[in-house]
C-alpha positions in Angstrom: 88.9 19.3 -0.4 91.5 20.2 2.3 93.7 17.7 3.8 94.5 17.6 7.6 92.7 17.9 10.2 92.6 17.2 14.2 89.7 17.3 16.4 90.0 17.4 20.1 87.5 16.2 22.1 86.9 17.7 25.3 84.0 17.4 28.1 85.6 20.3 29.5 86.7 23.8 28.2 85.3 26.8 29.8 85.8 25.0 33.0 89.7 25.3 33.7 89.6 23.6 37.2 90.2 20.6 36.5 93.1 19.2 34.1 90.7 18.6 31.1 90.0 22.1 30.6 93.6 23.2 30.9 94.9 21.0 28.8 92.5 21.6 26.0 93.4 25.3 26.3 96.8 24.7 26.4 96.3 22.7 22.6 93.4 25.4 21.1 95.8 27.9 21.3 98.9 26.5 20.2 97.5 24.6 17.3 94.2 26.4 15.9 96.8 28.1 13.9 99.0 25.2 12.5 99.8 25.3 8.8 100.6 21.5 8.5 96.8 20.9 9.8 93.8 22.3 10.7 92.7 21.8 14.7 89.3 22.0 15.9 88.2 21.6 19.4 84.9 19.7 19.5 83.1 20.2 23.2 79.7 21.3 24.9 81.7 23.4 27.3 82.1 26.7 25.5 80.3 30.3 24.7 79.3 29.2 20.7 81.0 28.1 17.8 83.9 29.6 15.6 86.1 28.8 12.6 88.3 26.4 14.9 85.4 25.4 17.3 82.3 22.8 17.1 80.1 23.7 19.7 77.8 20.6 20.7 74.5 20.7 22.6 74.5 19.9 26.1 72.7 17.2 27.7 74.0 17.2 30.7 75.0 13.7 30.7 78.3 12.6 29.5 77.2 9.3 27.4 74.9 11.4 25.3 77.6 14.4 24.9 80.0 12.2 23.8 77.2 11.1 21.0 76.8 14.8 19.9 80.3 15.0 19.5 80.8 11.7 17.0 77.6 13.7 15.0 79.5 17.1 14.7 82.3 15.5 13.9 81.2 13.3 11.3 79.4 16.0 9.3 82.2 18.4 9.8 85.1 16.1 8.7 83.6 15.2 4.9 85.8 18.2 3.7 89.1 16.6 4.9 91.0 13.5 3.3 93.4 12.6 6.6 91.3 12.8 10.1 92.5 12.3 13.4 90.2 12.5 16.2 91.9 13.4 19.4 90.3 12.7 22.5 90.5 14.4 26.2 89.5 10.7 27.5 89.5 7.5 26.2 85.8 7.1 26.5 84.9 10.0 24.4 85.7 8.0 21.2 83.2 5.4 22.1 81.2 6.2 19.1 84.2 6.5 16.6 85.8 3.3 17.5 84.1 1.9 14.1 85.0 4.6 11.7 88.1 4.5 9.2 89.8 7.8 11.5 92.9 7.5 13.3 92.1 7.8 16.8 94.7 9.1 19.8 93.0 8.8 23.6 94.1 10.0 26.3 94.5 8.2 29.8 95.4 9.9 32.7 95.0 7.3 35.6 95.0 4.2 36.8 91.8 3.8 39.0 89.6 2.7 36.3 91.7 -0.3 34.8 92.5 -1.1 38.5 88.7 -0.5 40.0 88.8 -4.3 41.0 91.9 -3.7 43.4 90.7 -0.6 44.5 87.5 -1.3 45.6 88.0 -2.0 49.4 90.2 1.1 49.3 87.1 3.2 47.5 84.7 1.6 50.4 87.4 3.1 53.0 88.0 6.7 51.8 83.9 7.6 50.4 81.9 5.5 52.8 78.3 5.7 51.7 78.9 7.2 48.4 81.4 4.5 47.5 79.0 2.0 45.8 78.1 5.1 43.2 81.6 5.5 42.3 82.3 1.9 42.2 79.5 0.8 39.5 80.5 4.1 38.0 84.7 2.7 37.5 83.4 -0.6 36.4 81.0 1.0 33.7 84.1 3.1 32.6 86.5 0.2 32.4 84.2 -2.0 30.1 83.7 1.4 27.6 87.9 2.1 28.6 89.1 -0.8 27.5 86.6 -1.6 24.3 87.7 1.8 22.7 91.5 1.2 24.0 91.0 -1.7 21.4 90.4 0.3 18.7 92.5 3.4 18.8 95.9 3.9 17.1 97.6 5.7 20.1 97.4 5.7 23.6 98.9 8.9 25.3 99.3 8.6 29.1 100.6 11.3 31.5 103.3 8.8 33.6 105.6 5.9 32.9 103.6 4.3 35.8 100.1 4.8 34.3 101.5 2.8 31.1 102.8 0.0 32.8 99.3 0.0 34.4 97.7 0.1 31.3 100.1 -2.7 29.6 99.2 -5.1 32.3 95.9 -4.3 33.0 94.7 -4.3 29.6 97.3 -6.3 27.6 98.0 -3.4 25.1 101.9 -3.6 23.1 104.1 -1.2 24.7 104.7 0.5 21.0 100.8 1.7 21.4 101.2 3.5 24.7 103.3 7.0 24.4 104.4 8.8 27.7 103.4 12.9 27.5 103.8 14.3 31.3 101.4 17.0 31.9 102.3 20.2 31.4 102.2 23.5 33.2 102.2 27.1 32.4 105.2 27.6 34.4 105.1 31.6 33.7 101.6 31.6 35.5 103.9 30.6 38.8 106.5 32.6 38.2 105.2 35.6 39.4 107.3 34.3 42.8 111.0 34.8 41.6 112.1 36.6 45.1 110.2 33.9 47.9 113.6 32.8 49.4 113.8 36.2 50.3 110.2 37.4 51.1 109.3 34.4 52.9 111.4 34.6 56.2 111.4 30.8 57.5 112.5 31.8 60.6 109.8 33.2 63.2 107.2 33.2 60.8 103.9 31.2 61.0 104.0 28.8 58.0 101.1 28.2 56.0 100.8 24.7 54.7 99.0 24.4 50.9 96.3 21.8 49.8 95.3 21.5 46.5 92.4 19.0 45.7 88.2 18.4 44.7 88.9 14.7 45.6 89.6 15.4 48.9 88.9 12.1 50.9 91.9 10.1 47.9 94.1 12.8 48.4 94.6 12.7 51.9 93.1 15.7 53.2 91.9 13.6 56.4 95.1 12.5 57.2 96.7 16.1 56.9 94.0 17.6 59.1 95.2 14.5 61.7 98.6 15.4 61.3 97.9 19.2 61.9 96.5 18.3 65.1 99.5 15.9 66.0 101.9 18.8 65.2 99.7 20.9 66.9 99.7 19.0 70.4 103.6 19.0 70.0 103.3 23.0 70.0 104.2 23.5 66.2 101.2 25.9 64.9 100.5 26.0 61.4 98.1 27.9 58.8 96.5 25.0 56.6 94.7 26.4 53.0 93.0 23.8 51.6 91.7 24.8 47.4 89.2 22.8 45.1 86.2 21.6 46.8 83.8 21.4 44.8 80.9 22.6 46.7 79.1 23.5 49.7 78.1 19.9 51.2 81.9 18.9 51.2 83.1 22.3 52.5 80.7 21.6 55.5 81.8 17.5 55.6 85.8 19.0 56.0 84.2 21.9 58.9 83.0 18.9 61.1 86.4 17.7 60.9 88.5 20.0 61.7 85.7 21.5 64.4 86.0 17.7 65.9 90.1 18.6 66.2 89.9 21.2 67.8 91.9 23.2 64.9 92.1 26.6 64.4 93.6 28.6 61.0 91.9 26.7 58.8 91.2 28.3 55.7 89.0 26.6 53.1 87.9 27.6 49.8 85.9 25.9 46.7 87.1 25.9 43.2 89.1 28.7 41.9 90.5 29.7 38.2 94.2 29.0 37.0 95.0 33.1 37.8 93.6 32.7 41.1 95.2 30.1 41.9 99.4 31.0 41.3 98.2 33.8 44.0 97.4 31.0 47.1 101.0 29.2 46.0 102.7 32.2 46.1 101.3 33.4 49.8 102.2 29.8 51.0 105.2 28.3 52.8 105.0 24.3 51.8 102.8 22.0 49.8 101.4 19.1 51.2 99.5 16.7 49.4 99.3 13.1 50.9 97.3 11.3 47.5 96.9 7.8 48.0 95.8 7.2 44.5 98.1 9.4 41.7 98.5 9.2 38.1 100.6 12.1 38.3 100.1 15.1 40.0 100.4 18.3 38.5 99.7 20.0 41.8 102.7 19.3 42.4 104.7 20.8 39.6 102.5 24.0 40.3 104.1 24.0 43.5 107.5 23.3 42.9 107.3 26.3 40.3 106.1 28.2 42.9 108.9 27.7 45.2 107.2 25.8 47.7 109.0 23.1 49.8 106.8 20.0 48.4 106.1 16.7 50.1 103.8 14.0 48.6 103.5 10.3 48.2 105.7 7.5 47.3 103.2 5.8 45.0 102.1 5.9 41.2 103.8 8.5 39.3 104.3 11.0 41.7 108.2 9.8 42.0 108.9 10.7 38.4 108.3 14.5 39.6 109.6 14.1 43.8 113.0 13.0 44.3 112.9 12.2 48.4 115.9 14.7 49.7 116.9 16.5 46.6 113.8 18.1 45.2 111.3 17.4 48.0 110.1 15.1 50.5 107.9 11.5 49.8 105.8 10.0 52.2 106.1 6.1 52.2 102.9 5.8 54.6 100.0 7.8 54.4 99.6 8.4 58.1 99.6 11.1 60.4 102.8 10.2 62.4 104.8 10.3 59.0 103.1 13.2 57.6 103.7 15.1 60.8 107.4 14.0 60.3 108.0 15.6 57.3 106.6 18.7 58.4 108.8 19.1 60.9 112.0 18.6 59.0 110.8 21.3 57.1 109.7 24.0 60.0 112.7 22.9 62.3 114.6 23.4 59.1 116.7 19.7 59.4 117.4 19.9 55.7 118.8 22.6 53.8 115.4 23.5 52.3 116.9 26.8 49.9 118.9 23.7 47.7 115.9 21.7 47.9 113.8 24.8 46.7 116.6 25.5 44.3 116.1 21.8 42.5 112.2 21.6 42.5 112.1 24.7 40.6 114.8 23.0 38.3 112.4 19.9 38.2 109.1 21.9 37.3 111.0 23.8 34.2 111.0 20.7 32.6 107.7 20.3 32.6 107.1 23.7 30.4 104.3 23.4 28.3 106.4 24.2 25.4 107.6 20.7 25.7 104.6 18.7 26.3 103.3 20.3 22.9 106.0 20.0 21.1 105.7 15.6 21.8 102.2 15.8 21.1 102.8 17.8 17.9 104.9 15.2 16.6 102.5 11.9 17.4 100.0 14.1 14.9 102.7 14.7 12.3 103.6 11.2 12.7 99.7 10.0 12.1 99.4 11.7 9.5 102.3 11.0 7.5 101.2 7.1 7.5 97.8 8.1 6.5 99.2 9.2 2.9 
């Protein structure tokens, strides 16, 4: 009988737009080949099975998936002595919150222990489809918090999403470890000579976007302030990446047609590759979230070389410091959003140093150090399992 194993379970794998699927990448192929413990990746989301992957059948609903994996699991496992089960999100242990394995869940925001306070906000930003997501957070916070209960180790993605998760839920602080999200920061490094490509001077600056939840993230806003800048004869390119599909491409169009903007350039989901190409034919990042556990974006960016502004809310200050490595909005509004622009295109701060520090800021964040933390909750799981 062998002794150690991990599972990871993961809704997504093959699908690396989102976080989910780049994280579990990032763990399949760091730790399929660990000698302390075998790692298995249990999801739907991939081509077929192999030595270090259970492939589960697809339902197409997540409730049942989650079900296939517990079964593949628990079949699987009988040849091991010490099992952790390792899970993408917390509701993906639903099924294994009764069984004798040590459990680890991930949690990586705050919306769903916090639906209650959010709901007028939800009502504001999605409109008609609101009510959907609504009943859709509450049904996630009942199965959130019942398996939060039962796991040995909650591992969150910002200092602010624990303190969330303390108070909301009422868990010790000893059960709640702090991983930030990662990035592959050699993807974005591919941009080592912008300060001197990119001439900030009489050049039209193209303004970055990065997200599928457009309406939370601010787009709307941006678009506003794009028009305010734009009525003050500052002219901008805007990209805007990850929407997720042709009815919400055509919901941004009517928009920006009612602005009366032009250079705007919108695209759907792309891959991780694709992806360090738009950062690197940028100019600055802009990405007024009014909802954030994190914000990885923004670490892409900053790796990238791009002057970043965000929002002062949630975890996005453990990344932005406001004047050293970037800019924070304190109100999500076009007036201030226009602001910040225009400290950067009338060049009122000495964006080269703040450049110089955001790239500082993101190499921290290496993957290399995210894994290494999460290698040594497993190490330390297993050890009190013999």
């Amino acid at each position: 009988m062998k002794k150690n194993v991990v599972y990871l379970l993961s809704h997504m794998y093959n699908n690396v737009s989102g976080g989910a699927g780049t994280y579990a990448h990032y763990l399949y192929n760091t730790f399929k080949n660990n000698e302390e413990f075998d790692f298995v990746l249990v999801t739907h989301d991939v081509d077929k099975s192999t030595n270090y992957i259970l492939k589960t059948k697809n339902y197409n609903n997540f409730y049942k998936n989650i079900e296939e994996y517990y079964k593949a699991v628990e079949i699987h496992s009988k040849e091991y002595t010490n099992i952790i089960v390792h899970a993408n999100t917390a509701i993906e242990l639903y099924y294994f919150k009764n069984t004798n394995f040590k459990l680890i869940a991930n949690v990586n925001d705050y919306e769903v222990v916090d639906i209650y306070k959010f709901i007028p906000k939800f009502i504001s930003w999605y409109k008609l489809s609101s009510i959907k997501k609504i009943l859709g957070k509450i049904k996630a916070r009942y199965y959130e918090k019942n398996v939060l209960n039962n796991v040995d180790l909650i591992m969150t993605n910002s200092n602010y999403t624990k303190s969330r998760i303390i108070k909301g839920y009422g868990f010790d602080e000893d059960k709640v470890a702090v991983i930030h999200k990662a990035v592959d920061v050699s993807l974005f490094n591919k941009n080592h000579n912008s300060l001197n490509t990119r001439k900030y001077k009489n050049k039209l600056k193209t303004i970055l976007f990065v997200g599928t939840d457009w309406q939370r993230k601010g787009l709307v806003e941006l678009l506003a302030a794009v028009k305010l800048l734009k009525d003050k004869d500052y002219y901008v390119n805007l990209t805007i990446l990850g929407i997720k599909n042709k009815g919400e491409i055509k919901k941004i169009k009517k928009i920006v047609e009612k602005l009366n903007l032009n250079n705007i350039d919108i695209h759907g989901l792309v891959t991780r590759d694709d992806i360090a190409d738009y950062y690197i034919n940028s100019d600055i990042f802009v990405l007024p979230t009014k909802l954030e556990a994190f914000g990885v974006s923004y670490i892409e960016a900053m790796s990238s070389k791009l002057f970043t502004i965000g929002s002062n809310l949630g975890g996005v200050p453990e990344i932005i410091k406001d004047s050293t490595n970037g800019l924070l909005l304190d109100h999500i509004n076009k007036d201030e959003i226009s602001t910040k622009i225009k400290i950067f295109l009338d060049e009122e701060i000495d964006i080269e140093k703040i450049i110089v520090d955001a790239k500082k800021t993101a190499d921290s964040f290496k993957t290399e150090v995210m894994l290494e933390k999460i290698h040594k909750e497993y190490i330390g799981l297993l050890i009190n399992e013999n």
